[in-house]
PDBQT receptor file of N, H, CA, C and O in Angstrom, charges set to zero:
ATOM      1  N   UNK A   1     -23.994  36.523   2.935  1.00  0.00    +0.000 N 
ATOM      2  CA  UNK A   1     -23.439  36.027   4.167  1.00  0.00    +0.000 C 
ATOM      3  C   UNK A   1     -22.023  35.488   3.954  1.00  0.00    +0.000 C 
ATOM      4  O   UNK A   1     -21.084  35.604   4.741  1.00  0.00    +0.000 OA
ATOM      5  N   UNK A   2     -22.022  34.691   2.395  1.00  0.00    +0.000 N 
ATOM      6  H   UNK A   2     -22.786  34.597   1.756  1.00  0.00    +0.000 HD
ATOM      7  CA  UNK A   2     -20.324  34.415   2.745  1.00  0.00    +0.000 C 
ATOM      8  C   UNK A   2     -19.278  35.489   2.142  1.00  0.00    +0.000 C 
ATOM      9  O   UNK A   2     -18.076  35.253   2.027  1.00  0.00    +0.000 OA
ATOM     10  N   UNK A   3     -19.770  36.443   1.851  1.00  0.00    +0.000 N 
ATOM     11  H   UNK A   3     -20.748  36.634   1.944  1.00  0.00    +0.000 HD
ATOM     12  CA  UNK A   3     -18.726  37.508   1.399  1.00  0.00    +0.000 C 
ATOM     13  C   UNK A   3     -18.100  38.241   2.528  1.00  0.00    +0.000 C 
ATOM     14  O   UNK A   3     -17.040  38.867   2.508  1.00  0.00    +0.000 OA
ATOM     15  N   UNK A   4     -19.281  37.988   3.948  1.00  0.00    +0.000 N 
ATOM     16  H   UNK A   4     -20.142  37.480   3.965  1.00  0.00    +0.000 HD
ATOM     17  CA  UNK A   4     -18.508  38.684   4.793  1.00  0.00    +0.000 C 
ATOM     18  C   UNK A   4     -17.751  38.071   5.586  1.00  0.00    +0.000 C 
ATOM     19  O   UNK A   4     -17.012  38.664   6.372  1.00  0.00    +0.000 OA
ATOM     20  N   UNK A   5     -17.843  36.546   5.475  1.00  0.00    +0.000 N 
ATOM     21  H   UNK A   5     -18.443  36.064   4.837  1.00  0.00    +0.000 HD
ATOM     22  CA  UNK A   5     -16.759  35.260   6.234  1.00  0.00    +0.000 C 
ATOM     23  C   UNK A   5     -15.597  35.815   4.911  1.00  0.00    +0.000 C 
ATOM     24  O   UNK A   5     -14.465  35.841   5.394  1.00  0.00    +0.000 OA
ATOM     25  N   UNK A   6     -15.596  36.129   3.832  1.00  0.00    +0.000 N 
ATOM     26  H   UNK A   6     -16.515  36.108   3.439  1.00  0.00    +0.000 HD
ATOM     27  CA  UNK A   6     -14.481  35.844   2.975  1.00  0.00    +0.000 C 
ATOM     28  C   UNK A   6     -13.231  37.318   3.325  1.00  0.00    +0.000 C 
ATOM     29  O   UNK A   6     -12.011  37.478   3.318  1.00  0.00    +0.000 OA
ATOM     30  N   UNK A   7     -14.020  37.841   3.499  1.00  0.00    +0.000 N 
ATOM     31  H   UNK A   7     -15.011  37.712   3.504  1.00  0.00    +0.000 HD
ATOM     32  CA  UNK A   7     -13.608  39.629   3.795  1.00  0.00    +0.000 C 
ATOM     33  C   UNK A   7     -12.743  40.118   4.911  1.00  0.00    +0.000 C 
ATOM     34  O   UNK A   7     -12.026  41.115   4.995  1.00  0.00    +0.000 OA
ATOM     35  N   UNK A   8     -13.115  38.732   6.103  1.00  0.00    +0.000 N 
ATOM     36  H   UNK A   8     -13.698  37.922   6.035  1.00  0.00    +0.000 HD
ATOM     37  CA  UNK A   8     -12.652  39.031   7.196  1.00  0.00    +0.000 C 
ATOM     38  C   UNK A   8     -11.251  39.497   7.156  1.00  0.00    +0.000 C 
ATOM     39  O   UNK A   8     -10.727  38.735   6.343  1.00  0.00    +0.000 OA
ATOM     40  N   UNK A   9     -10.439  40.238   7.536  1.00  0.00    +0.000 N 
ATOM     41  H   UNK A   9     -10.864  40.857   8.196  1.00  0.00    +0.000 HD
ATOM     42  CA  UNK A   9      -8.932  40.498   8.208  1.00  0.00    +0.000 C 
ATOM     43  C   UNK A   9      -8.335  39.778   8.983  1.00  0.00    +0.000 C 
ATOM     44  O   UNK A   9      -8.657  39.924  10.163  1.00  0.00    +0.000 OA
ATOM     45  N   UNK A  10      -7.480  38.953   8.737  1.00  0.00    +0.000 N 
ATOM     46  H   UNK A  10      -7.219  38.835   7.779  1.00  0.00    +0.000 HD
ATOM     47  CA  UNK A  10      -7.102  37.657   9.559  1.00  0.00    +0.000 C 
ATOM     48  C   UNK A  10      -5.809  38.240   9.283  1.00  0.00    +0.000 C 
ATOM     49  O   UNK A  10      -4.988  37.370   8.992  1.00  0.00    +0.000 OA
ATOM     50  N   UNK A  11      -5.409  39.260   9.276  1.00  0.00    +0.000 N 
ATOM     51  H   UNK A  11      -6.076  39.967   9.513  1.00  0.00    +0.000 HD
ATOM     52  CA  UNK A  11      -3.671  39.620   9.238  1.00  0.00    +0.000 C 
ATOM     53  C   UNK A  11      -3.398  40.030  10.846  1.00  0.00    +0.000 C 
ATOM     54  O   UNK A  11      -2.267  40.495  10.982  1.00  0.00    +0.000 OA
ATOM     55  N   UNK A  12      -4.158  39.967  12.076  1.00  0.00    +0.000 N 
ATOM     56  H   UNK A  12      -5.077  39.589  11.966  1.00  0.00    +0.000 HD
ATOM     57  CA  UNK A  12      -3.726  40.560  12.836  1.00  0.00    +0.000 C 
ATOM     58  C   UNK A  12      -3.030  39.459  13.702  1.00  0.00    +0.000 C 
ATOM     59  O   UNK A  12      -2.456  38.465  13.258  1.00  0.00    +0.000 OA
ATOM     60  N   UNK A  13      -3.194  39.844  15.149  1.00  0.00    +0.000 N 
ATOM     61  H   UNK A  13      -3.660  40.652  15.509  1.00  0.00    +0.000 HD
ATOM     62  CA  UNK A  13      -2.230  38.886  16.121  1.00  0.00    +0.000 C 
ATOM     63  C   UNK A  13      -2.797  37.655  16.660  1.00  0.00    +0.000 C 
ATOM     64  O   UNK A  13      -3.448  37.662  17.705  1.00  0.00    +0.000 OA
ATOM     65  N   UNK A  14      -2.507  36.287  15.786  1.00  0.00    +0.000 N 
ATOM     66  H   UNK A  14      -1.978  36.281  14.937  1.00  0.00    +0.000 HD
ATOM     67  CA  UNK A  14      -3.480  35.501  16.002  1.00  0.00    +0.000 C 
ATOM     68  C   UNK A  14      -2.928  34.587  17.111  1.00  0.00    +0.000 C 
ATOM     69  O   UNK A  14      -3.380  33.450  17.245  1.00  0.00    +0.000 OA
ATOM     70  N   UNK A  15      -2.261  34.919  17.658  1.00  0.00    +0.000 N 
ATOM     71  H   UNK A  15      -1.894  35.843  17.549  1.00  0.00    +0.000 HD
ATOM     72  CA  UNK A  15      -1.934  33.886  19.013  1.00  0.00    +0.000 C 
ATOM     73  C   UNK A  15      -2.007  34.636  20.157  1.00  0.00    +0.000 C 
ATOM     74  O   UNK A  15      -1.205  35.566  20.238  1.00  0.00    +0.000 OA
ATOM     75  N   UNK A  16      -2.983  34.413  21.312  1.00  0.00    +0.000 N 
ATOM     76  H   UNK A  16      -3.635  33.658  21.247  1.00  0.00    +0.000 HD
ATOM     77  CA  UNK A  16      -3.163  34.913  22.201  1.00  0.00    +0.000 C 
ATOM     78  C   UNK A  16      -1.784  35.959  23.440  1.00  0.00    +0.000 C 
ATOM     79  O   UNK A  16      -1.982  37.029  24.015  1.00  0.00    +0.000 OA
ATOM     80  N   UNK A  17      -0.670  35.195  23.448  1.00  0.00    +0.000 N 
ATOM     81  H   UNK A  17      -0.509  34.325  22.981  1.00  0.00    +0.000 HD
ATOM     82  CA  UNK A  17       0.216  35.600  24.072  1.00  0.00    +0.000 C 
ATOM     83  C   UNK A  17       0.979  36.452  23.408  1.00  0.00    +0.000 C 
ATOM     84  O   UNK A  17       1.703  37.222  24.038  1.00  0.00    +0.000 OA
ATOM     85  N   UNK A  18       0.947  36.458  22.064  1.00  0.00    +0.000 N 
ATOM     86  H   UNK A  18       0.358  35.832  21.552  1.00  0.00    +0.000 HD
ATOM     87  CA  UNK A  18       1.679  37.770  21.527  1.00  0.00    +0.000 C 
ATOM     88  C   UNK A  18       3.020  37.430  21.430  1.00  0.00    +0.000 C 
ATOM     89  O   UNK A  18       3.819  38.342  21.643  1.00  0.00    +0.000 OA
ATOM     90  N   UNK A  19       3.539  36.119  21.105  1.00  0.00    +0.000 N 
ATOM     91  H   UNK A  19       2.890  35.379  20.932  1.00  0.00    +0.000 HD
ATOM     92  CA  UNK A  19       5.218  35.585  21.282  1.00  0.00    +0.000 C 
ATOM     93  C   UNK A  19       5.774  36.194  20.018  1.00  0.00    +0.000 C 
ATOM     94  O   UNK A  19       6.881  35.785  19.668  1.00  0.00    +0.000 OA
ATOM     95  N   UNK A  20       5.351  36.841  19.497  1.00  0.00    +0.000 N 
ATOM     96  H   UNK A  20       4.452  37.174  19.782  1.00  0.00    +0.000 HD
ATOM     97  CA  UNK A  20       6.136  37.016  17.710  1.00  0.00    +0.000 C 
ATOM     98  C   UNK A  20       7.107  37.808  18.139  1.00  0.00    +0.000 C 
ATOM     99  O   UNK A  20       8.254  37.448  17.874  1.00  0.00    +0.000 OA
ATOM    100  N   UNK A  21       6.894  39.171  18.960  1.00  0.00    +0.000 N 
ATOM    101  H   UNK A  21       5.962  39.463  19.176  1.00  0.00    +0.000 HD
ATOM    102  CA  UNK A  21       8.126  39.946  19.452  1.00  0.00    +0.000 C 
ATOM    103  C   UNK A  21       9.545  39.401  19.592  1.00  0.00    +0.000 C 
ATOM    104  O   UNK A  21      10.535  39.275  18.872  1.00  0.00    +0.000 OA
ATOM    105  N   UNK A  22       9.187  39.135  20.855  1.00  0.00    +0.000 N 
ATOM    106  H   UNK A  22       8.382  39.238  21.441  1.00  0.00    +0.000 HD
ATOM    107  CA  UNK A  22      10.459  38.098  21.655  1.00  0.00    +0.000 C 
ATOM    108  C   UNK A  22      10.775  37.264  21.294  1.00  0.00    +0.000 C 
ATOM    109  O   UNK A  22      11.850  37.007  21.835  1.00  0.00    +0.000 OA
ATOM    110  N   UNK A  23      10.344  36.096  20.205  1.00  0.00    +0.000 N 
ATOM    111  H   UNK A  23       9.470  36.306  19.765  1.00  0.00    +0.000 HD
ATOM    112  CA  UNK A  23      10.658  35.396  19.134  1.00  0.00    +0.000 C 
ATOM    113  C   UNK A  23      11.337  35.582  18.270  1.00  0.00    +0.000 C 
ATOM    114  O   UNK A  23      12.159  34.713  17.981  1.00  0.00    +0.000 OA
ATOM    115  N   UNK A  24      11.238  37.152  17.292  1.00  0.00    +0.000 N 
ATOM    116  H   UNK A  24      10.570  37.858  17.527  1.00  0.00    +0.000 HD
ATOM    117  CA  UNK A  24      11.726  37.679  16.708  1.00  0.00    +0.000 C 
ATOM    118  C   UNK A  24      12.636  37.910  16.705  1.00  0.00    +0.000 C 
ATOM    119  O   UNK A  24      13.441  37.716  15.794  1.00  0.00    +0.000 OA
ATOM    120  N   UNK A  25      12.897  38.623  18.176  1.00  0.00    +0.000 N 
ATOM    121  H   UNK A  25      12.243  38.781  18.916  1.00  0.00    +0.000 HD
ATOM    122  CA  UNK A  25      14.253  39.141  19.026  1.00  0.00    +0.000 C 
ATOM    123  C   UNK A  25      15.230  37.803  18.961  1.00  0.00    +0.000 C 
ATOM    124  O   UNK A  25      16.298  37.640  18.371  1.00  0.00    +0.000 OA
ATOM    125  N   UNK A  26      14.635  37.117  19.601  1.00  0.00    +0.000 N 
ATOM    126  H   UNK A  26      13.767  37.249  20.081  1.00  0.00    +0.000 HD
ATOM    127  CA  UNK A  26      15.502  35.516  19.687  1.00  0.00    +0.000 C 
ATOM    128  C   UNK A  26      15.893  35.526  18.519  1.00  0.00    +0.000 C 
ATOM    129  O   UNK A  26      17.109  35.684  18.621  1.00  0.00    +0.000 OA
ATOM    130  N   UNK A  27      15.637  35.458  17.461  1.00  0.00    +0.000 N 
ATOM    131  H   UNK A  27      14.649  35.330  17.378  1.00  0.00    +0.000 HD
ATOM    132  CA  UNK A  27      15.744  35.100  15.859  1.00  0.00    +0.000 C 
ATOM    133  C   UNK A  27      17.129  35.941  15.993  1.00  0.00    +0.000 C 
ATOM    134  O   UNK A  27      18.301  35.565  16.039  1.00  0.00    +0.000 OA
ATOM    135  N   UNK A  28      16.667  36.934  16.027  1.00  0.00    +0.000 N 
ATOM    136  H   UNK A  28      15.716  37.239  15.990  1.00  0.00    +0.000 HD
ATOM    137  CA  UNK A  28      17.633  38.504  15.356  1.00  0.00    +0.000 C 
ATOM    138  C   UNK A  28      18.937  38.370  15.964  1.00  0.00    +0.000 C 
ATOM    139  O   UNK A  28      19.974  38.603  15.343  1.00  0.00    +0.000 OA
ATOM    140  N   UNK A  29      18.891  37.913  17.441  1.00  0.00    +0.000 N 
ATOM    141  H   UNK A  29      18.049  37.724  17.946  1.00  0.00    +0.000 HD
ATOM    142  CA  UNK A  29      20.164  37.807  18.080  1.00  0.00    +0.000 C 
ATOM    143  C   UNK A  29      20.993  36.194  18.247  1.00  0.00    +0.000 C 
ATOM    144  O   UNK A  29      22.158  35.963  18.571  1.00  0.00    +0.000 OA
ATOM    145  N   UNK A  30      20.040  35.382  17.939  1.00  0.00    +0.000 N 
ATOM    146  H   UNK A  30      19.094  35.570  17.676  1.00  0.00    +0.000 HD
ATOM    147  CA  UNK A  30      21.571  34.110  17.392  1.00  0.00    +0.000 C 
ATOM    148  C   UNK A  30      22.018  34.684  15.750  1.00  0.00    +0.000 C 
ATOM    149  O   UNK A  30      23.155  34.930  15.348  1.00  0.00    +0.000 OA
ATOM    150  N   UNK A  31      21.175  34.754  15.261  1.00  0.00    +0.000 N 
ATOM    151  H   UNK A  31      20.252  34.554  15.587  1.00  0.00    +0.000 HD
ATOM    152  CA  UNK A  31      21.464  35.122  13.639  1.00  0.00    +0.000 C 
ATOM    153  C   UNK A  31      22.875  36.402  13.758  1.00  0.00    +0.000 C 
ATOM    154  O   UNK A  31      23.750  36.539  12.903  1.00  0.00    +0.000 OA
ATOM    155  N   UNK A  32      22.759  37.131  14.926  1.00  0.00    +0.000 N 
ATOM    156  H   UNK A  32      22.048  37.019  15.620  1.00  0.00    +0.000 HD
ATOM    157  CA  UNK A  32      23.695  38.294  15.107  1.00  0.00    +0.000 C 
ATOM    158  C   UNK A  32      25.667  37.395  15.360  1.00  0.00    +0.000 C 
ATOM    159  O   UNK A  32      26.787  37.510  14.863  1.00  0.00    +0.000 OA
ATOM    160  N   UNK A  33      24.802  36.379  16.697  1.00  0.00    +0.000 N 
ATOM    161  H   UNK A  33      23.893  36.286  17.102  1.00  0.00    +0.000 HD
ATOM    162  CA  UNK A  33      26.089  35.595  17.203  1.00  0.00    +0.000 C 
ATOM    163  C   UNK A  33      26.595  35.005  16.106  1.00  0.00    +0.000 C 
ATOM    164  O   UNK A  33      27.612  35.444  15.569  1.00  0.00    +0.000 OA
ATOM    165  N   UNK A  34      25.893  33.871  15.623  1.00  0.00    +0.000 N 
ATOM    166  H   UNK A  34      25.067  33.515  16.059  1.00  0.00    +0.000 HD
ATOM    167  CA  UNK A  34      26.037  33.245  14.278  1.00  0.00    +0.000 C 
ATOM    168  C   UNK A  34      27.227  34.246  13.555  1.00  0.00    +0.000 C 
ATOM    169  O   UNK A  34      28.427  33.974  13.567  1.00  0.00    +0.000 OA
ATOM    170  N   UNK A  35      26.744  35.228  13.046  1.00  0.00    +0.000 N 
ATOM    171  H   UNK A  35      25.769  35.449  13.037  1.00  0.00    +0.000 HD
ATOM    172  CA  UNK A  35      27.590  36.219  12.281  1.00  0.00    +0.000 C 
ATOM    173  C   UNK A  35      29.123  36.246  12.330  1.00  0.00    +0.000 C 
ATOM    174  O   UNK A  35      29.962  35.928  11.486  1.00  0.00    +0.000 OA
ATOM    175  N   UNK A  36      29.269  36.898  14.034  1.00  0.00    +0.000 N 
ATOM    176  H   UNK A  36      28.588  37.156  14.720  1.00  0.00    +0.000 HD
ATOM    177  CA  UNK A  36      30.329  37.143  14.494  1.00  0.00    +0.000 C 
ATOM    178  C   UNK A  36      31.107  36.340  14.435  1.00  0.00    +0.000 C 
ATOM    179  O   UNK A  36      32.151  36.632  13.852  1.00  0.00    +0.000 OA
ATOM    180  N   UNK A  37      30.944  34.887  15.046  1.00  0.00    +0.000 N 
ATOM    181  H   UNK A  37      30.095  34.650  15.520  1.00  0.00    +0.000 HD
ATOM    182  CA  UNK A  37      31.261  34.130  15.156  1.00  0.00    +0.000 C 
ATOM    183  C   UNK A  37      31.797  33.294  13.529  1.00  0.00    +0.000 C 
ATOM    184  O   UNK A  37      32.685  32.478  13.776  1.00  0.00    +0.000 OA
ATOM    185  N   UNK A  38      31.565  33.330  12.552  1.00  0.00    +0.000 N 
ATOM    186  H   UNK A  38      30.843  33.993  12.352  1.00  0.00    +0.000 HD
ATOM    187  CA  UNK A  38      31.961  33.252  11.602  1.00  0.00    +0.000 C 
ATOM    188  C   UNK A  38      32.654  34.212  10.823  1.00  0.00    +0.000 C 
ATOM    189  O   UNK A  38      33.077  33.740   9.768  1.00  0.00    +0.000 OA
ATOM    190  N   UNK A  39      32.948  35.632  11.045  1.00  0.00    +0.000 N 
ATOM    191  H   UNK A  39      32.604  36.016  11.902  1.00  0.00    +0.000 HD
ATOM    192  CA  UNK A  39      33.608  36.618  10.707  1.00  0.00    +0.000 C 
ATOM    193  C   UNK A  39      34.770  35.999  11.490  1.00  0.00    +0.000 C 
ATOM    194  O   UNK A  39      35.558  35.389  10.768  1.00  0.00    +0.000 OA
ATOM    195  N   UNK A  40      35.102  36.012  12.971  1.00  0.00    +0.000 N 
ATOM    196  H   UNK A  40      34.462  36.507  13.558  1.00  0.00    +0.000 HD
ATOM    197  CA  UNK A  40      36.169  35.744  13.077  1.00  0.00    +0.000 C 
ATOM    198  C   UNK A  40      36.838  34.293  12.622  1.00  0.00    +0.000 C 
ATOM    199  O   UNK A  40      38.061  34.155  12.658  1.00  0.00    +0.000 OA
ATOM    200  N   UNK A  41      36.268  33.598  12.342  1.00  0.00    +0.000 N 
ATOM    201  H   UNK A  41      35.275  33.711  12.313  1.00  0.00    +0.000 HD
ATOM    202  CA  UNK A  41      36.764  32.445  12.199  1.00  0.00    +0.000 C 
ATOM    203  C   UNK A  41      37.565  32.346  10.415  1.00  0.00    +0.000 C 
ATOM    204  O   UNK A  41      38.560  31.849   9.887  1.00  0.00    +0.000 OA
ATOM    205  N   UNK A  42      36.288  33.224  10.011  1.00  0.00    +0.000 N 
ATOM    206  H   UNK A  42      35.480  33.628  10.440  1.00  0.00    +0.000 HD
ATOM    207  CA  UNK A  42      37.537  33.526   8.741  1.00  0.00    +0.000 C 
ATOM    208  C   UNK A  42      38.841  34.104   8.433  1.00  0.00    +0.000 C 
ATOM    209  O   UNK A  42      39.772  33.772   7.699  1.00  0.00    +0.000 OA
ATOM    210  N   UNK A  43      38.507  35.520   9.593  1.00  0.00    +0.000 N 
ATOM    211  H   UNK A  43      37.751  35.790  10.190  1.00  0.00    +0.000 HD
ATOM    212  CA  UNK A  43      39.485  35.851  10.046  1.00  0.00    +0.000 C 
ATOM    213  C   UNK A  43      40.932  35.216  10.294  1.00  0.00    +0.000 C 
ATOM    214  O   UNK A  43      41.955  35.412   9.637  1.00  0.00    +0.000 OA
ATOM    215  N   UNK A  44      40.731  34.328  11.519  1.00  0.00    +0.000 N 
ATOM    216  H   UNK A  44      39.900  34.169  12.053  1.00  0.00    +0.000 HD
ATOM    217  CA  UNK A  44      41.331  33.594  11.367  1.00  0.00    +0.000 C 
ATOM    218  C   UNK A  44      42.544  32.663  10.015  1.00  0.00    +0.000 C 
ATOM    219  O   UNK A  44      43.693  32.609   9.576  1.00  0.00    +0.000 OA
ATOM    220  N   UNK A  45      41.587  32.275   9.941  1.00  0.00    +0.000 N 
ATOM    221  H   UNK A  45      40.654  32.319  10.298  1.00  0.00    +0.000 HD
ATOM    222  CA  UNK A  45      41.692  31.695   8.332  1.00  0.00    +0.000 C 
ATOM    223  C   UNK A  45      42.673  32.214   7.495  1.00  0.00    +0.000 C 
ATOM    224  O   UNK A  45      43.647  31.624   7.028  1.00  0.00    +0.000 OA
ATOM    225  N   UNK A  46      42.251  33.644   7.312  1.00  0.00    +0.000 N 
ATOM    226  H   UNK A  46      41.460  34.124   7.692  1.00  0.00    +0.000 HD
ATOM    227  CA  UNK A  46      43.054  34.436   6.402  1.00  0.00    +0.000 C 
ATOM    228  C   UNK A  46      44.060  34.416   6.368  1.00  0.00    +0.000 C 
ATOM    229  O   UNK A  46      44.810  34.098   5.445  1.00  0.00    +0.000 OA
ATOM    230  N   UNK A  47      44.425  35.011   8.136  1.00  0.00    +0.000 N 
ATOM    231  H   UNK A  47      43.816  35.270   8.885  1.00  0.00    +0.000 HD
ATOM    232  CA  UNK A  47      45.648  35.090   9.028  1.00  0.00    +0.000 C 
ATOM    233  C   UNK A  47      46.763  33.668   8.322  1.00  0.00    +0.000 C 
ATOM    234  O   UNK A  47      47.960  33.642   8.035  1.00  0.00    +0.000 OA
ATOM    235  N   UNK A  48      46.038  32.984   8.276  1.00  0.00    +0.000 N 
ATOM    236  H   UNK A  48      45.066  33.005   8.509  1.00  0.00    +0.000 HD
ATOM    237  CA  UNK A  48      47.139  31.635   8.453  1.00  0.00    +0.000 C 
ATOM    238  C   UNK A  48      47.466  32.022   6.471  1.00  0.00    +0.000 C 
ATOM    239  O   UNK A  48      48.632  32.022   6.076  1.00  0.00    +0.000 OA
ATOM    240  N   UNK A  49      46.679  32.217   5.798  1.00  0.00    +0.000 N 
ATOM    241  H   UNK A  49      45.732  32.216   6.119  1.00  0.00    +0.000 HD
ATOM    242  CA  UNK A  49      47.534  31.731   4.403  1.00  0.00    +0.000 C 
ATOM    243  C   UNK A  49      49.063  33.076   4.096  1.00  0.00    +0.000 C 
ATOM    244  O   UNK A  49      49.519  34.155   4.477  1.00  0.00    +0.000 OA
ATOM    245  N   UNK A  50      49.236  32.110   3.286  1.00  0.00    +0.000 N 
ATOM    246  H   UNK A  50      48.866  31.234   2.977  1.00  0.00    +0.000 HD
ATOM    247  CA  UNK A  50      51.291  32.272   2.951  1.00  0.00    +0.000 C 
ATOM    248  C   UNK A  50      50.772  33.741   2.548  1.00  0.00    +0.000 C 
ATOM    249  O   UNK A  50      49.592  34.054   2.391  1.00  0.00    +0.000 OA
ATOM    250  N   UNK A  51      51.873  34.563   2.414  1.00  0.00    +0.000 N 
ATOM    251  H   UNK A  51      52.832  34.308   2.541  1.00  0.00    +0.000 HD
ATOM    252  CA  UNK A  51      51.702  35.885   2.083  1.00  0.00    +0.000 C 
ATOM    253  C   UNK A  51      52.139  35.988   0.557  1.00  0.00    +0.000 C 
ATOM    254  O   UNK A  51      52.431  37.097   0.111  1.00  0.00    +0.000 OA
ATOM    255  N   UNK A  52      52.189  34.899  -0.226  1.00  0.00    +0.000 N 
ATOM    256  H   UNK A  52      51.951  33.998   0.136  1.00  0.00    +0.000 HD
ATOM    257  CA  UNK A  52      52.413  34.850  -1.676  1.00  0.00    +0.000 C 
ATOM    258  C   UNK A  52      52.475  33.182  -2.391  1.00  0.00    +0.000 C 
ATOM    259  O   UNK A  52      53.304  32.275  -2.461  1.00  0.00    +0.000 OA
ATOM    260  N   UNK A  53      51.672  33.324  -2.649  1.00  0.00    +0.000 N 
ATOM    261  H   UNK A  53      50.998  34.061  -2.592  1.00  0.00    +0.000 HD
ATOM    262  CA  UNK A  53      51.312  32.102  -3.560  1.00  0.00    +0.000 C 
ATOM    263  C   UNK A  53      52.737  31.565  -5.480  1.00  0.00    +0.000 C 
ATOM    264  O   UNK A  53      53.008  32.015  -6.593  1.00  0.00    +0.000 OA
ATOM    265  N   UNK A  54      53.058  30.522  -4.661  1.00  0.00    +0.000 N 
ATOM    266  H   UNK A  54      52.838  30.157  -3.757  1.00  0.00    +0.000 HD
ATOM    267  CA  UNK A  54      54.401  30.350  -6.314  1.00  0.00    +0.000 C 
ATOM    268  C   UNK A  54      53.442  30.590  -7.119  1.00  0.00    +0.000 C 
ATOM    269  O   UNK A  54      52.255  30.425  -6.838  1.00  0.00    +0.000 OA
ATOM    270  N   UNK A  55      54.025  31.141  -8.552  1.00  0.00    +0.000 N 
ATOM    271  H   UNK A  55      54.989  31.275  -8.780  1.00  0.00    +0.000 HD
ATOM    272  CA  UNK A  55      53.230  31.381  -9.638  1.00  0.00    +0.000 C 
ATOM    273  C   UNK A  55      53.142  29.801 -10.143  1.00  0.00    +0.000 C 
ATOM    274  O   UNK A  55      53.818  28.782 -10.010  1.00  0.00    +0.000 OA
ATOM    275  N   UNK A  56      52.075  30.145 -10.711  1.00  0.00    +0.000 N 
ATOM    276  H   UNK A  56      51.525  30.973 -10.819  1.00  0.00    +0.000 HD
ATOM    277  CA  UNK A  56      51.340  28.406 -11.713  1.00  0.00    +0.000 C 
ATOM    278  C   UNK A  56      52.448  28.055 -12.719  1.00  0.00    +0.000 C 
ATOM    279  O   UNK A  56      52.447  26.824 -12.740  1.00  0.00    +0.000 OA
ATOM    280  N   UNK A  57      53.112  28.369 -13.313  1.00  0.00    +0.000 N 
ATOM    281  H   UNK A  57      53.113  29.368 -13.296  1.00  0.00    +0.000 HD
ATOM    282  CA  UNK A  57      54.566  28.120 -14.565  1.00  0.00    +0.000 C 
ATOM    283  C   UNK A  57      55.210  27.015 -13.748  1.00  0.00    +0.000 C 
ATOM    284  O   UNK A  57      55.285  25.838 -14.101  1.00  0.00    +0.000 OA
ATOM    285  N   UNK A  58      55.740  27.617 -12.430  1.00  0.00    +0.000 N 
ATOM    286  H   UNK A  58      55.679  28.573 -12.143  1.00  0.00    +0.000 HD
ATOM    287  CA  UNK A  58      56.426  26.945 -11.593  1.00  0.00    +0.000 C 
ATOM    288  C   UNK A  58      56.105  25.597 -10.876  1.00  0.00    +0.000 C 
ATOM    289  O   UNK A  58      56.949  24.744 -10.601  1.00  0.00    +0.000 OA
ATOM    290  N   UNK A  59      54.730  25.517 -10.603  1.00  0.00    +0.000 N 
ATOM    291  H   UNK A  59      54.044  26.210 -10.826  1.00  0.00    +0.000 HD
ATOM    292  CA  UNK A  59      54.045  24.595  -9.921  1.00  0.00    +0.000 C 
ATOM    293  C   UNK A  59      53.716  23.462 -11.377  1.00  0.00    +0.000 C 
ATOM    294  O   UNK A  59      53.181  22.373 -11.166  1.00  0.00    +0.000 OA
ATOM    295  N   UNK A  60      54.025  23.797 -12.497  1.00  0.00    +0.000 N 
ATOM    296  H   UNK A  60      54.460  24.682 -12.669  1.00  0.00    +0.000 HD
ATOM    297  CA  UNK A  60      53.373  22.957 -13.907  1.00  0.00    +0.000 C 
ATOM    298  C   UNK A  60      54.704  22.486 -13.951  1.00  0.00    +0.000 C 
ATOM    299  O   UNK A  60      54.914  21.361 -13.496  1.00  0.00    +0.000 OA
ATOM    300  N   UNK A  61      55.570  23.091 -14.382  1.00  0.00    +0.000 N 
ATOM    301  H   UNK A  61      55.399  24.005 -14.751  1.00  0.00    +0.000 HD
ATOM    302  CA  UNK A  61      57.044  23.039 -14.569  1.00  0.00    +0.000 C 
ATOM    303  C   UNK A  61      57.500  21.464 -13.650  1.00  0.00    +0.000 C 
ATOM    304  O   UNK A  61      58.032  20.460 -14.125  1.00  0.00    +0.000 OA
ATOM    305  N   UNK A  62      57.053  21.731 -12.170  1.00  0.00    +0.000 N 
ATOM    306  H   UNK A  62      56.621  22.546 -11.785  1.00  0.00    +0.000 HD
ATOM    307  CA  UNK A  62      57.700  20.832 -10.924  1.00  0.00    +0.000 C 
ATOM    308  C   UNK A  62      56.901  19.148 -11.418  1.00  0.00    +0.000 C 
ATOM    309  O   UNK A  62      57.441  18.061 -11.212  1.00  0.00    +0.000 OA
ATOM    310  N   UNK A  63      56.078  19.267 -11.819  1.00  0.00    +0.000 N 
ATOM    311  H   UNK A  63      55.640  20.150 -11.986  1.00  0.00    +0.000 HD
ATOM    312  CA  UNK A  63      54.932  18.264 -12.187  1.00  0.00    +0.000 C 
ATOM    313  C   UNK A  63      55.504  17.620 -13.212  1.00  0.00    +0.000 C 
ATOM    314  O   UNK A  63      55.348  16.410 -13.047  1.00  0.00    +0.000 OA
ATOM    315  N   UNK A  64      56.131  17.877 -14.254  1.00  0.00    +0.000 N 
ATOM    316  H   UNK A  64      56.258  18.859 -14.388  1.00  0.00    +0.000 HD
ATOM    317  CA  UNK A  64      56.346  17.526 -15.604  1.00  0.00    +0.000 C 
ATOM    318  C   UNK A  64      57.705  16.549 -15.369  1.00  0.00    +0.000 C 
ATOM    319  O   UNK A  64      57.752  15.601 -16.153  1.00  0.00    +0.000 OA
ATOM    320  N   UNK A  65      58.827  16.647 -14.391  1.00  0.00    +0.000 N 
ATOM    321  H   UNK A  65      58.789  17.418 -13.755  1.00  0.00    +0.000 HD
ATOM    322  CA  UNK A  65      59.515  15.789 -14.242  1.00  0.00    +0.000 C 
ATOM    323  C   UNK A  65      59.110  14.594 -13.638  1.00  0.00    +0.000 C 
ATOM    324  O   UNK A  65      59.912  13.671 -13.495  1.00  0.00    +0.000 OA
TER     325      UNK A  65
């Protein structure tokens, strides 16, 4: 008798309304916004740094006086 309580299949859809879908969906699409929304912002970002960095000699050099 308890081998067949142990055996049971409990992988299926255990909440009556079935929300895992549309839940899912919800998940999938802030996680999508999220994304974007941080792509451009690096974007951004990028945009703004100098288009050439002084070499390090120079920046050690300025320090030492």
């Amino acid at each position: 008798m308890s081998a067949v309580v142990i055996a049971q299949n409990n992988f299926g859809d255990t909440q009556p309304d079935g929300v895992a879908g549309p839940l899912g969906l919800l998940i999938i699409v802030l996680l999508g916004i999220a994304t974007v929304l941080l792509i451009r912002n690096m974007n951004k970002r990028i945009k703004r740094l100098p288009a050439e960095f002084p070499p390090p000699a120079a920046k050690d050099a300025d320090q030492d006086k």
